[in-house]
N, C-alpha and C positions, 0 to 999 in steps of 0.2 A: 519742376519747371512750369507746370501747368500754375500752379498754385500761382507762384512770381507774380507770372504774367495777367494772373487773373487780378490778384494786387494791385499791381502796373494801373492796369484798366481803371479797374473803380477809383482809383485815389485823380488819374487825371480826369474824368468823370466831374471827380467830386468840383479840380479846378475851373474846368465848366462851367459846371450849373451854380460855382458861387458867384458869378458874376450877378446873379440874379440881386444877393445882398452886399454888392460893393458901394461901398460909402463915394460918392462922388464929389464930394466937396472936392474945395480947388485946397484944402489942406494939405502941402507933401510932406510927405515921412521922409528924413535923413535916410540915404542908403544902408541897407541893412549887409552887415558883414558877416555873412553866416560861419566864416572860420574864422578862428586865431592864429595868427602867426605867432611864434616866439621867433619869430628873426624878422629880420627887415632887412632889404636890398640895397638901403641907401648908400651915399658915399660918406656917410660916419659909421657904417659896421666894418670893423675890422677884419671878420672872416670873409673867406673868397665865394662869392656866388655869381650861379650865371641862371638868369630867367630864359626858357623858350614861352613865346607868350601866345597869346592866339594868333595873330596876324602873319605869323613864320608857322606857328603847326598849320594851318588853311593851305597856306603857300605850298608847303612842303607836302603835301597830299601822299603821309607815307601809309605804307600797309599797316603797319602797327607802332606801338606805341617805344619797341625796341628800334625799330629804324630810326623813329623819329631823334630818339638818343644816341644812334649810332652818329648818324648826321651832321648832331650839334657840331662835332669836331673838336670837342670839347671832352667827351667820355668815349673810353672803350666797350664793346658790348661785345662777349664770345657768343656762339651758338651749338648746340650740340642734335640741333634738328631746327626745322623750321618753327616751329609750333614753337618757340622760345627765344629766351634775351636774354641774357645775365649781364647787366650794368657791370663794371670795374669804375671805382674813384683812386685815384693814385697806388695806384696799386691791391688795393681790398676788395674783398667782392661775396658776393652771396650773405652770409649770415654777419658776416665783419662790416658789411655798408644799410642803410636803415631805408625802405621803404615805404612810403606814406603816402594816403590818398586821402585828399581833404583835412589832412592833419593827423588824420590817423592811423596807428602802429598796421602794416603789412603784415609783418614779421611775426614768425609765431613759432612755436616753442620746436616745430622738427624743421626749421630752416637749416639748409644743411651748408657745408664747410665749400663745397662744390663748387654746380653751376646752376641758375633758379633759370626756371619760366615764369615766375610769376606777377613780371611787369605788363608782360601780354594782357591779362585778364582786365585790365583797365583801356577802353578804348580809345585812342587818340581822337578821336571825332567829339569825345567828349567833354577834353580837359576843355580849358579856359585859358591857364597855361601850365609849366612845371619847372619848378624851383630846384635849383642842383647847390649843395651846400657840400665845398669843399674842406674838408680836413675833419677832425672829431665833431660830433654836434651832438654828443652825452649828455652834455649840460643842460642842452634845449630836450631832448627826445630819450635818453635812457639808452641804455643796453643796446648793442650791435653798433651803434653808432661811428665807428673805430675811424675807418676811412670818409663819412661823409652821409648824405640823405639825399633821398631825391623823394620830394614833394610832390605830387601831382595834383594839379589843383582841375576840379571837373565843374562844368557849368554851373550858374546858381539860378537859382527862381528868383526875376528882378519885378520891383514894384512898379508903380505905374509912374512914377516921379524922377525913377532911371531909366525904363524900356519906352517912356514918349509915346504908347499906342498899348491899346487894350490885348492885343492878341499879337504872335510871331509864330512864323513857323519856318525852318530848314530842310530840304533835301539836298542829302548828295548822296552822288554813284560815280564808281568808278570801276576802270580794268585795265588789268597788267598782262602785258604778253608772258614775263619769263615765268610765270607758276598759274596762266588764264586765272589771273586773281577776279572776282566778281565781288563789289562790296557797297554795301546800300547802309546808308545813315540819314533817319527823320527823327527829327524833334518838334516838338510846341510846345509853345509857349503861354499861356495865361498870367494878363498883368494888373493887377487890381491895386488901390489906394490900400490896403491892406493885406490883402491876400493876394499869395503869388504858385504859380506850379508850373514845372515844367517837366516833362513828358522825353525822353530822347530813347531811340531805339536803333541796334545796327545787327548787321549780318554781312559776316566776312566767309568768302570762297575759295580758301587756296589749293590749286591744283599740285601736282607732282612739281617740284622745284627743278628749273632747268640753268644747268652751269656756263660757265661761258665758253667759249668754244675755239680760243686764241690763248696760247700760252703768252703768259704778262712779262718776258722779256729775262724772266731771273730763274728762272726755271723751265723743263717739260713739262707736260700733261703730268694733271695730277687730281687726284680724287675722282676717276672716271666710275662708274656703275656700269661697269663690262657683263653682271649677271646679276640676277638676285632668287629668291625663294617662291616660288607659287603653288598654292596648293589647291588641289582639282581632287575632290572628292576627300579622303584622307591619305593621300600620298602627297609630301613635299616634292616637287621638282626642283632643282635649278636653271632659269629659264636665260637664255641669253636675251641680251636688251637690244633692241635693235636699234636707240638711240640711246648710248651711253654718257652724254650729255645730261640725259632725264636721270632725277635722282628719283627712281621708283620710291616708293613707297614715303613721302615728305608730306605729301599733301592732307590737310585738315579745312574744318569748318568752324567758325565761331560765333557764339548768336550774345549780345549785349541789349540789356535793359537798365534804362535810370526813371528813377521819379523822384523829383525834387519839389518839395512845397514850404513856404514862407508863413508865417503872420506875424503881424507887426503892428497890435495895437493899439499905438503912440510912438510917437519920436525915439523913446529911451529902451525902451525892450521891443525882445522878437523873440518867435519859436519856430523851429525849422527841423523841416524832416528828410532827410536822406535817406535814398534806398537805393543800390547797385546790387546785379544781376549780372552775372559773366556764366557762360559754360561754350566748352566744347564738344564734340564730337572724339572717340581715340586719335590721338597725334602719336603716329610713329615715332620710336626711338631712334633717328638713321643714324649715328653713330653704331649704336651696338646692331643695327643690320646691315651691318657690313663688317661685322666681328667674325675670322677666321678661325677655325679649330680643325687641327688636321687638315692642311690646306683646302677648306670645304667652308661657306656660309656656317655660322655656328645658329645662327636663329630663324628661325620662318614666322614668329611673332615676338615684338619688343613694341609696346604702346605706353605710352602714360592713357588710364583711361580717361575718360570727361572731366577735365579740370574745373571746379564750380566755385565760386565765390559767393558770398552774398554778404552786403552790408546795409545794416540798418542802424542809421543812427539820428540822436535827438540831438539840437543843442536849444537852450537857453542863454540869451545875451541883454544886459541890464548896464546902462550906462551909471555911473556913480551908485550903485548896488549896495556897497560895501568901504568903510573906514577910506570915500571918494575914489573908490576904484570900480575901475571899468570891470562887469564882469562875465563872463564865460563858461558856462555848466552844460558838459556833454556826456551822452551815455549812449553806448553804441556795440552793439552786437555784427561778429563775423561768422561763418560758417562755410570749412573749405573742405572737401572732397580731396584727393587726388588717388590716384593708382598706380601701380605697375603691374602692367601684364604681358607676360611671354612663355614662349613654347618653343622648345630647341627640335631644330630642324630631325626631323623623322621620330617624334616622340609624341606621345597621345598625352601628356602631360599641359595642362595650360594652367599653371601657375600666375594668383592673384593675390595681391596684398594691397589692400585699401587702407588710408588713413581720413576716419573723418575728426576735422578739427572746432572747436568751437573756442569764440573767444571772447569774451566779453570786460570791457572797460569804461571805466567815469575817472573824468576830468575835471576840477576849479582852477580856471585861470582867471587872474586879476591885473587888471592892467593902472598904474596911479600915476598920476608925476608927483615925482619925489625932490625938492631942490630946483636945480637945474637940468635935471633931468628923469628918467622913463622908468620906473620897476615894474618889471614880470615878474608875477611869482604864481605859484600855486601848488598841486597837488593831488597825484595821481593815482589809482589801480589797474592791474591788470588780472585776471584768470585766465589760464589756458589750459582749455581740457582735451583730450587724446583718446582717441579708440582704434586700434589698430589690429585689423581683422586679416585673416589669410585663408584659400582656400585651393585645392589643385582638384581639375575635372579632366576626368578621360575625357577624350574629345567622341570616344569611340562606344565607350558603356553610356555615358553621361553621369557617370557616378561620383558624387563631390568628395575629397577628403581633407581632412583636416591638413595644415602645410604653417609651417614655422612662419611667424610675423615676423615686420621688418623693424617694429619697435616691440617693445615689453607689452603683451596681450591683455594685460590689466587695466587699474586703474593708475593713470599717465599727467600730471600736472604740472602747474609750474603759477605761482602766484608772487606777483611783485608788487610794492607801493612806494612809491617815490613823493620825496617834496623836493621845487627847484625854486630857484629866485635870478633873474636877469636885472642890471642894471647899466641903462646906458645914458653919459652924460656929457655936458663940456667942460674942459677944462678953460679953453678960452675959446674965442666965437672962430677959431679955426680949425682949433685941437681938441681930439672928444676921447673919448675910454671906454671900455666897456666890462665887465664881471659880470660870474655868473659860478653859481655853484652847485651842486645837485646831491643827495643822498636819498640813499634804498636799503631796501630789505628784499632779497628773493628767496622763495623757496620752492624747491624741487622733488617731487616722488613719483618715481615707478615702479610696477608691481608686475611681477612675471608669477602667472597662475600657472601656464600648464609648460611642465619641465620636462616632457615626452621627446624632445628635439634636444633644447640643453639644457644638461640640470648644473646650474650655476650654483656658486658656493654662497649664494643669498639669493632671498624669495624679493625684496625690496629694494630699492637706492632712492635714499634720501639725501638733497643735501640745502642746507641753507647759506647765503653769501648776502655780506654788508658792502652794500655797491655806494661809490662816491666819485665824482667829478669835479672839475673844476676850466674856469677860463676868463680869461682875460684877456686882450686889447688894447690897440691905441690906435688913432688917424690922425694923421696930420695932414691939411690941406692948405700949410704957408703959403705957397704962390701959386699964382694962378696957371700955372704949367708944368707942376709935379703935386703928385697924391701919392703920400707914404703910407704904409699901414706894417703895423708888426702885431701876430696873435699866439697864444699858447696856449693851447687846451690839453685835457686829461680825455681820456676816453674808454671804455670797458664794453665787454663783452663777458655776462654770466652763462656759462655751459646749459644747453638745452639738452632735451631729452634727444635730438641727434648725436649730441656728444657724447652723453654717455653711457645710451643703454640699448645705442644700435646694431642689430646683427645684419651684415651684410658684405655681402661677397661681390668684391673688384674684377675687373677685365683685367687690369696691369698685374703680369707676373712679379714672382719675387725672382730675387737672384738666383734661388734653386731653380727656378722653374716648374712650379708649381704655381697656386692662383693666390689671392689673399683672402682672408676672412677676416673683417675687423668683428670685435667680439667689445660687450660691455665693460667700463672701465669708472668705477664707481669716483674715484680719488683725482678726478682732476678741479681746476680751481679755475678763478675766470682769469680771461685775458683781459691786457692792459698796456695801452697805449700812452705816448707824450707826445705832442706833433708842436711844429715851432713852423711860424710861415713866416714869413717878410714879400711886402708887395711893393709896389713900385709903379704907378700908372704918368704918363707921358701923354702932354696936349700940347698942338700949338696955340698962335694966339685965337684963333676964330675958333677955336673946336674943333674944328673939321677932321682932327687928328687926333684917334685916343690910339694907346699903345700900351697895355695894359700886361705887366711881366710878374709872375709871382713865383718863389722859392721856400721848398718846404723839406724838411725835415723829419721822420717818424723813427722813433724808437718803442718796439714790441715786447713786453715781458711776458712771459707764459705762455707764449705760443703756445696753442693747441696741435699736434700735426701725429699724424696714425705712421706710429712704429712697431716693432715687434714685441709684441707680448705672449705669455703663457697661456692657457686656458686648461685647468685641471693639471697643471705642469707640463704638457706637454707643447710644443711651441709648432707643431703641426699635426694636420687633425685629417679627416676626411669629410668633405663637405658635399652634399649633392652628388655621389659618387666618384669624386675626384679630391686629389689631395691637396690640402690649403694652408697654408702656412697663418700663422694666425698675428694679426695685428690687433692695436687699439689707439682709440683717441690719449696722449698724454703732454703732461705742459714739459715739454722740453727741451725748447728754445727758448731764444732772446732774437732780436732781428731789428732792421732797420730798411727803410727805404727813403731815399732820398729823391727828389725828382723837382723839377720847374718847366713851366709854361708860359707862352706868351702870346697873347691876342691882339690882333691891329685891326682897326676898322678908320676907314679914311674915305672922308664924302670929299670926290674932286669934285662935285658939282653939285646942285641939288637934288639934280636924280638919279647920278651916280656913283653908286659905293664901294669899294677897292676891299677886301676884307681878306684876312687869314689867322690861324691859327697852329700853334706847335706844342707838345706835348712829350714830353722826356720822364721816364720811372727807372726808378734803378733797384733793387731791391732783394738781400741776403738774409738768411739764417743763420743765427750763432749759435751752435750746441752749447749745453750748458758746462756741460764734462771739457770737451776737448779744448772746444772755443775755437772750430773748424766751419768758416763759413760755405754756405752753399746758397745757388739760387734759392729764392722763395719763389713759394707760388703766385699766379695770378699776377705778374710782372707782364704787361704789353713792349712791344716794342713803341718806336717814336709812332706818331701819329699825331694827325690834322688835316685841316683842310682850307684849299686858297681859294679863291671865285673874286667875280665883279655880280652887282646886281645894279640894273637901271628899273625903275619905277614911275609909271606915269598912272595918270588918274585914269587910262582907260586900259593899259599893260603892265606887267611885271614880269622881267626878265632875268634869270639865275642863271650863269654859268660858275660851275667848279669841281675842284679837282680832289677828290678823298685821299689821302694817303696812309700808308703804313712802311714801316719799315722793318727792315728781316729782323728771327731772332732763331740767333743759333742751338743749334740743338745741347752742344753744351751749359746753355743759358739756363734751359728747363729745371724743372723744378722736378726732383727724383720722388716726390710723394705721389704720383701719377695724378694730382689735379691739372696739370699742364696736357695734358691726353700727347705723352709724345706718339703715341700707338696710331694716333689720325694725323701726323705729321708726315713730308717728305726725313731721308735720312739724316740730312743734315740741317733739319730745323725749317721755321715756317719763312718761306723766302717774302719779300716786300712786294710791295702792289700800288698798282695807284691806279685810281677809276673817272673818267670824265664826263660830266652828268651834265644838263641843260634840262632846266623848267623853266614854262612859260605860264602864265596866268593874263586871260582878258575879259572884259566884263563890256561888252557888247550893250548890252542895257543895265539900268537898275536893280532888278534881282534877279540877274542871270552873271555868274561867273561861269567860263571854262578853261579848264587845267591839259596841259600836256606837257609832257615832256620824254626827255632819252637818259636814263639811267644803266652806269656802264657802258657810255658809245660804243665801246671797242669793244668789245665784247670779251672781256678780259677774264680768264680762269683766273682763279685765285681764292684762296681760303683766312678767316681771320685764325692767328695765334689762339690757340690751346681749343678750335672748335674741331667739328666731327661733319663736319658739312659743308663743301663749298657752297659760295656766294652765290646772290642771281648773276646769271651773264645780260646781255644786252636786254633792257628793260624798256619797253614802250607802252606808255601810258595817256589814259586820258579819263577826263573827269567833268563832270557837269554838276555846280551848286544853283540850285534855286532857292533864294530869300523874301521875305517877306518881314 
């Protein structure tokens, strides 16, 4: 951490003292684009995107960068503690949808099948804005891509010919009643005829997370924290809560650093450096602290420890470079931490299993007009290396011993290379198309050394897969009062070392009643998607009226999903002292979801806008054998959200209403990623929450924020989370600009 920060330091330092040799000619440099898109927003791409941009993240002054997604109205986000977000896109989520920050891959080889935190790790105070790409985006992005992407695009270092003044600088702070959030974000800015830096730093305070305290109409009290675990010396107690409202043990700290630097010099090239800095403090597991065993707490410690992030990446950008193509050369290293650590209630045992991950990838994207229109193409790598360490200390000797990893203790990789090519064009000045095709090579190895825990019927699992996509398009925009669009893409997901060389042991019983153990399963293959959309947008004649309604289609081959498997023949085993029935990851479905949405925004006036959104997933399992469908997982119920907003030059005023709607417990998904275990008994009942933000700006660089989140103070929990929601949320915030 020290090191980071000391980094941090000197490089904005260096933006400083370059002013010293800043070229002051009245010469301006074209604005410099320090990422590549391989999409674009416009109204000739066929595929469905929605931008949140800066002027709505400011607005929305959320805690994190999962709210802020929750919000849109637009995505689902489950939660399994505070400290975390798992996006959903039409139904896919975690390792099946693609994560990108600044254009670059998230996603890294033990992304698991589940639920992720690892959208947190990117500050909202940061982006700039962030790009949600609905349906496959393989073709643009590779691997995981199944359900969709979400792009996070984070501030850039602007020249002096975009930012109009040699120096910028922002403060902002903020606090929340329902978890006494406390959270501080500065940045600066240095802007030079050539050189650029900017500087941005935050710290986030969340206290214990407090529920709402009014049953939401559709059910009783639910998810109360009637008692929890405390430990006084080396004895566990179980303590009664004297505000069971308060979700003991939620609360975490998060500390965020960026350094961003430009040069640029001449019109046609630039070089740019990126660097992000995330970590936390341990973040409670509160799901699993509140996991029952023998009608008793089963745990007194469940944390993820300090989740750390670091990126650092180069790009290179040359206008007409190459054979008249625009071009784009990045090389960028990640480096991510994470843990799990716990200790069952009245046991001197504190069980640790770290994974550090490192990632490193280079890019050539070229960008040309070809004909009448646009070719992307280019060509990528990835490495992903693994070290997966474990270790159990009496809490009481302090004596360390060795303790089975949660992946293969070896040596752990995963190496991909991809070439893609996009092309988008007109057919006629109304009607346009678009292709796009992608092929790969991945290859996979892990290596299990010490066989002391299991000794499996092989030391290695290798495997290699020839990955390929495809997509196509069309828009038609004949009259001036209807926008058609129809897309097809292909999509893939190649097995990572969470597929299939993980040992790890489930909460959700089996039918015996006993626990699971999914165990390694060398012979699975990737999944593989087809998704089919049809859009539909609606204006009247001023505009004032968009109505934007889209329908889509996914069919699933190879579903990955953990069934019962053998381990040395036997099909139960004894795991941790107790008896486990033993599962594994294997391709044995087929599946489809179907689902559509529909977006209205309607300006009555010109500073007031009438807006809502709806959201419908439907989404089954086909066994391959039987041809018996079942829910799938990661299925939301309906959701969205309606509001009016009025906006004046010296106010901004949000009223709106979040919604969700029930899902019954028969709906659930029997692989236990749906956690029915944190559900009422007959499934997660519907909810709806009514929120008011205000934003006014008093002076020139003074804005202040307030607002009531959750008026009513409404209980309630989202589908397949382990954590109820905040209850009444009162907030306020103060930006100072320059």
């Amino acid at each position: 951490m020290k090191k980071i920060i000391t980094l941090v330091a000197i490089m904005a330092a260096a933006s400083v003292f370059s002013q010293e040799e800043q070229d002051t000619t009245s010469n301006k440099l074209n604005e410099v684009k320090v990422e590549a898109l391989r999409y674009n927003n416009s109204k000739k791409n066929s595929q469905q995107i929605q931008t949140i941009d800066k002027k709505e993240i400011e607005f929305g002054n959320y805690q994190t960068t999962a709210e802020m997604l929750s919000n849109s109205g637009s995505l689902f986000v489950q939660k399994s503690q505070q400290g975390g977000g798992s996006p959903v896109i039409r139904g896919l989520e975690s390792s099946r949808i693609l994560l990108l920050v600044d254009g670059v891959r998230m996603n890294n080889l033990v992304y698991r099948g589940g639920h992720l935190q690892n959208v947190i790790t990117v500050d909202e105070n940061m982006l700039e804005k962030a790009d949600v790409l609905f349906g496959s985006a393989s073709t643009q992005y590779g691997s995981d891509a199944m359900g969709g992407a979400i792009n996070l695009v984070t501030k850039r270092a602007k020249l002096l010919s975009e930012a109009g003044k040699s120096f910028s600088a922002n403060l902002n702070t903020r606090y929340g009643s329902a978890n006494k959030e406390k959270s501080g974000y500065f940045d600066f800015g240095f802007h030079g005829a050539k050189f650029a830096g900017l500087t941005a730093v935050s710290y986030n305070d969340f206290g214990d997370l407090k529920m709402g305290t009014k049953p939401n109409g559709n059910y009783d009290y639910f998810g109360l924290r009637p008692e929890y675990v405390a430990t006084v010396g080396n004895i566990d107690e179980i303590v009664k809560n004297p505000d069971p409202y308060t979700q003991i043990y939620s609360g975490y700290k998060q500390y965020n650093a960026m350094q961003k630097l430009v040069y640029a010099p001449n019109e046609t090239s630039s070089h740019s450096l990126n660097l992000q800095y995330s970590t936390t403090n341990d973040i409670p597991r509160y799901d699993r602290l509140t996991d029952i065993r023998s009608n008793k707490l089963r745990y007194a410690v469940w944390n993820y420890g300090p989740q750390e992030r670091l990126l650092a990446g180069y790009k290179f950008t040359k206008d007409k470079a190459f054979l008249n193509s625009d071009l784009s050369v990045g090389a960028n290293y990640q480096k991510i931490e994470e843990s799990r650590i716990n200790r069952s209630r009245n046991s001197d045992n504190l069980d640790s299993r770290i994974e550090n991950i490192s990632v490193y990838s280079v890019n050539v994207d070229l960008k040309a007009k070809v004909g009448n229109g646009t070719l992307l193409y280019g060509v990528e790598g990835f490495y992903d290396d693994l070290q997966s360490t474990a270790n159990r200390t009496n809490r009481v000797t302090g004596i360390i011993d060795s303790l089975d990893t949660r992946y293969p203790d070896g040596k752990n990789f995963t190496l991909r290379t991809d070439a893609f090519a996009t092309y988008n064009a007109n057919i006629t000045e109304k009607t346009s198309y678009n292709l796009g095709l992608r092929g790969g090579f991945t290859k996979l190895r892990s290596e299990f050394v010490n066989q002391n825990f299991f000794k499996f019927p092989f030391k290695d699992i290798e495997q290699s897969n020839i990955t390929y996509s495809a997509a196509a398009g069309i828009v038609n925009n004949s009259t001036k009062n209807v926008r058609v669009s129809f897309n097809l893409s292909t999509g893939y997901r190649t097995p990572n070392v969470d597929d299939l060389a993980k040992v790890f042991e489930s909460t959700v019983g089996s039918s015996s009643g006993n626990g699971r153990l999914v165990v390694p399963n060398p012979n699975i293959k990737p999944e593989k998607n087809i998704t089919g959309d049809f859009g539909i947008t609606l204006f009247n004649e001023k505009r004032t009226l968009e109505l934007d309604n889209t329908i889509f289609y996914t069919h699933l081959y190879d579903v990955i999903v953990s069934d019962k498997f053998t381990y040395n023949g036997a099909s139960t085993i004894n795991y941790d002292g107790f008896p486990a029935d033993v599962y594994a990851s294997q391709n044995l479905n087929h599946g489809y979801i179907f689902g559509y949405s529909s977006k209205l925004n309607l300006n009555v006036c010109k500073n007031f806008k009438i807006y809502g959104s709806y959201n419908h997933t439907y989404g089954r399992s086909i066994a391959k054998d039987s041809r018996e469908e079942k829910p799938l997982d990661h299925i939301p119920p309906h959701y969205g959200k309606v509001g009016f907003n009025y906006e004046s030059k010296y106010v901004t005023v949000d009223a709106n209403m979040l919604y969700n709607g029930k899902k019954d417990i028969e709906d659930y998904s029997t692989s236990g990623e749906d956690n029915q275990q944190y559900a009422p008994s007959f499934g997660m009942p519907s909810w709806q929450t009514y929120n008011v933000k205000v934003a006014g700006k008093p002076m020139k660089y003074v804005t202040i924020y307030a607002g009531v989140e959750n008026m009513f103070d409404t209980m309630y929990r989202n589908f397949a989370s382990g954590i109820n929601a905040a209850g009444r949320n009162i907030y306020g915030g103060l930006k100072l600009s320059y």
